[in-house]
C-alpha beads as a LAMMPS data file, in Angstrom:
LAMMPS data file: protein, C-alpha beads

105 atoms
104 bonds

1 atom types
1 bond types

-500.0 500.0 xlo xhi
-500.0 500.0 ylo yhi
-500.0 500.0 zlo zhi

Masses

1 110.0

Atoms # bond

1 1 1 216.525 -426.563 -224.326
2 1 1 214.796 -424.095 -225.741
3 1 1 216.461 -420.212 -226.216
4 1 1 215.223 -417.614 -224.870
5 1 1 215.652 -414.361 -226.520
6 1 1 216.410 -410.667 -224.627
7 1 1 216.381 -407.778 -226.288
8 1 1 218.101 -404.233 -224.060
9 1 1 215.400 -401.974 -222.682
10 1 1 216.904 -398.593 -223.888
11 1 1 216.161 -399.228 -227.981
12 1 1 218.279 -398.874 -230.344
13 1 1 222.004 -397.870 -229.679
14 1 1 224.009 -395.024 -231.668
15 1 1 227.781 -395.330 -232.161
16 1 1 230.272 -392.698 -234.414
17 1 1 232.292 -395.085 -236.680
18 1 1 235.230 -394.455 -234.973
19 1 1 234.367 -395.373 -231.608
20 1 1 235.058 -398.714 -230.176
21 1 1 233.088 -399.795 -227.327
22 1 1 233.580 -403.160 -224.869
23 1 1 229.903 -403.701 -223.787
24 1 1 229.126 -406.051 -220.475
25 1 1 226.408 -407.726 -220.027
26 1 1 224.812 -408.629 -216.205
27 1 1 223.026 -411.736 -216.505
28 1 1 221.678 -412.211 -212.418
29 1 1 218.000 -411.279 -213.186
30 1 1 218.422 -415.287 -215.457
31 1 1 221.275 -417.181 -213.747
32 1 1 224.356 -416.908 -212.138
33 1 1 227.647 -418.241 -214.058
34 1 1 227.000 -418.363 -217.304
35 1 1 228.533 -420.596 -219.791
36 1 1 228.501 -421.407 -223.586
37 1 1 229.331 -417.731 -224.209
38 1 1 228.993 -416.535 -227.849
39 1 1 229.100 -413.434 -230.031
40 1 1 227.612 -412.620 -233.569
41 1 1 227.545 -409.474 -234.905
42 1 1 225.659 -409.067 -238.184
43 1 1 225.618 -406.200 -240.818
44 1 1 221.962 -405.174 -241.326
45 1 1 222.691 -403.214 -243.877
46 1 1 224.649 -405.728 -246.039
47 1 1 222.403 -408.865 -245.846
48 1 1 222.714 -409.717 -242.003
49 1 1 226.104 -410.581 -243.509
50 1 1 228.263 -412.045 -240.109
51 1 1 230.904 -409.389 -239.869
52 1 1 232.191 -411.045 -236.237
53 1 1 235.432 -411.782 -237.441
54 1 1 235.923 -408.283 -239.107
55 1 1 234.778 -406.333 -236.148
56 1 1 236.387 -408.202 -233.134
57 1 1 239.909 -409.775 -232.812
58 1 1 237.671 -413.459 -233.094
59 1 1 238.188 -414.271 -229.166
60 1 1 234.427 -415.099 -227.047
61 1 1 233.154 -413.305 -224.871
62 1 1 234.794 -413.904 -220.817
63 1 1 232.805 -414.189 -217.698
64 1 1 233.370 -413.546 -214.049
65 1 1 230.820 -413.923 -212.204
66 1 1 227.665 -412.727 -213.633
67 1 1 228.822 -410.055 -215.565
68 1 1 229.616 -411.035 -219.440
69 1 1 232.602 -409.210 -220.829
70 1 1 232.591 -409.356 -224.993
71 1 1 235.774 -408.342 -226.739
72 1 1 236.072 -404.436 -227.683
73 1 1 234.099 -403.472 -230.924
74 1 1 235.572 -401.467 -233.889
75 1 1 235.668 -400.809 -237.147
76 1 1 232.442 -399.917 -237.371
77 1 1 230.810 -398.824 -240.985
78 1 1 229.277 -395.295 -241.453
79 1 1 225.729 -395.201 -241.909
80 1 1 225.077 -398.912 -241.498
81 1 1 223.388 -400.718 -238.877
82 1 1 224.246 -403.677 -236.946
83 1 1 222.911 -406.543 -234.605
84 1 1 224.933 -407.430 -231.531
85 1 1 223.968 -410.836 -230.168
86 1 1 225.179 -412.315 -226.967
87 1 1 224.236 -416.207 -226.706
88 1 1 224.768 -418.026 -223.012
89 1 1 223.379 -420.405 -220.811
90 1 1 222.538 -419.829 -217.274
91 1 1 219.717 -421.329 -214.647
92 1 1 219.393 -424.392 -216.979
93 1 1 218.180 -421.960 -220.015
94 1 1 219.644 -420.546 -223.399
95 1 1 219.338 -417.135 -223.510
96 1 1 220.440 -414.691 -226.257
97 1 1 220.662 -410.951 -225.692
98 1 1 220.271 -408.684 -228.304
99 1 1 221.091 -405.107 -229.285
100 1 1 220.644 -403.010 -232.413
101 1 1 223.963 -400.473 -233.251
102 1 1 223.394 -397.757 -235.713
103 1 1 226.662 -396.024 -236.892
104 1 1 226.354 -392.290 -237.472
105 1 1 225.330 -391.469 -241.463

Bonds

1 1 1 2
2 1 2 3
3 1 3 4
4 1 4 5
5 1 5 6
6 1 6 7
7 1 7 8
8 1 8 9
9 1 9 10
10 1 10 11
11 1 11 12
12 1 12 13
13 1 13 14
14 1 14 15
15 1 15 16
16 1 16 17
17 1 17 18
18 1 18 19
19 1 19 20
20 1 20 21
21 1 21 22
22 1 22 23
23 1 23 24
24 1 24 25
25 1 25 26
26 1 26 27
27 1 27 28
28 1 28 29
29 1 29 30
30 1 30 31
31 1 31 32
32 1 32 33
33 1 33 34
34 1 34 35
35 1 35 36
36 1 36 37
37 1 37 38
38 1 38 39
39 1 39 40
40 1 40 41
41 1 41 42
42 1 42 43
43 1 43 44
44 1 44 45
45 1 45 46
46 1 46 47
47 1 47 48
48 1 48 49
49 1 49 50
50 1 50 51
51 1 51 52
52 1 52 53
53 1 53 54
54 1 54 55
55 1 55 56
56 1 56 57
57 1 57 58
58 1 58 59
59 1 59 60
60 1 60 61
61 1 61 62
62 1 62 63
63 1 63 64
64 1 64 65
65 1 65 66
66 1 66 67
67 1 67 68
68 1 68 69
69 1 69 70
70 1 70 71
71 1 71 72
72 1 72 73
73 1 73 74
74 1 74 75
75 1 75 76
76 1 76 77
77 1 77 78
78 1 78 79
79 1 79 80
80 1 80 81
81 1 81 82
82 1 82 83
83 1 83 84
84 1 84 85
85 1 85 86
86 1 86 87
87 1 87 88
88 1 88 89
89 1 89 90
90 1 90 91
91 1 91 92
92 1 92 93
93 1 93 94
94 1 94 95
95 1 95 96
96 1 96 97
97 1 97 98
98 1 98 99
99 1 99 100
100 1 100 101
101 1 101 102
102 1 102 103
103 1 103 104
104 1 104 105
């Protein structure tokens, strides 16, 4: 299959470095019940380095229903910016959303 790729309508996102935010995704306008769920966060300002593991407590991101749940989000970096990505399947296609974080500088 081939993957699709989504990226959020409202732009880029701005987060203080101390909050930590649990983002949900609805994914009805591709497919009901998703499955494969996946989560990569990168550091944009370090490489694209994959900072997953340093961010989130390492657990995937849990669906009910149609509405993607990813596990909370902290430990953000001042004045870097990040790349959230989302990857699922649903309605026979691989999809990944995407959205861009920029910590307050």
């Amino acid at each position: 299959m081939n993957r699709t790729d989504l990226h959020i309508d409202e732009g880029i996102q701005y987060w203080g470095e101390n909050e930590a935010p649990v983002f949900t995704l609805t994914t009805t306008p591709w497919g009901s019940s998703p499955t494969g769920l996946s989560l990569t966060i990168e550091d944009l300002s370090n490489n694209e380095t994959d900072v997953t593991s340093t961010l989130t407590d390492g657990s995937d991101p849990t669906a009910t229903g149609d509405i993607v749940t990813l596990p909370q989000i902290s430990g953000w970096k001042r004045g870097h910016r990040y790349r959230v990505r989302v990857a699922f399947t649903a309605g026979g296609t691989d999809w990944e959303a995407k959205a861009t974080i920029d910590v307050d500088p």
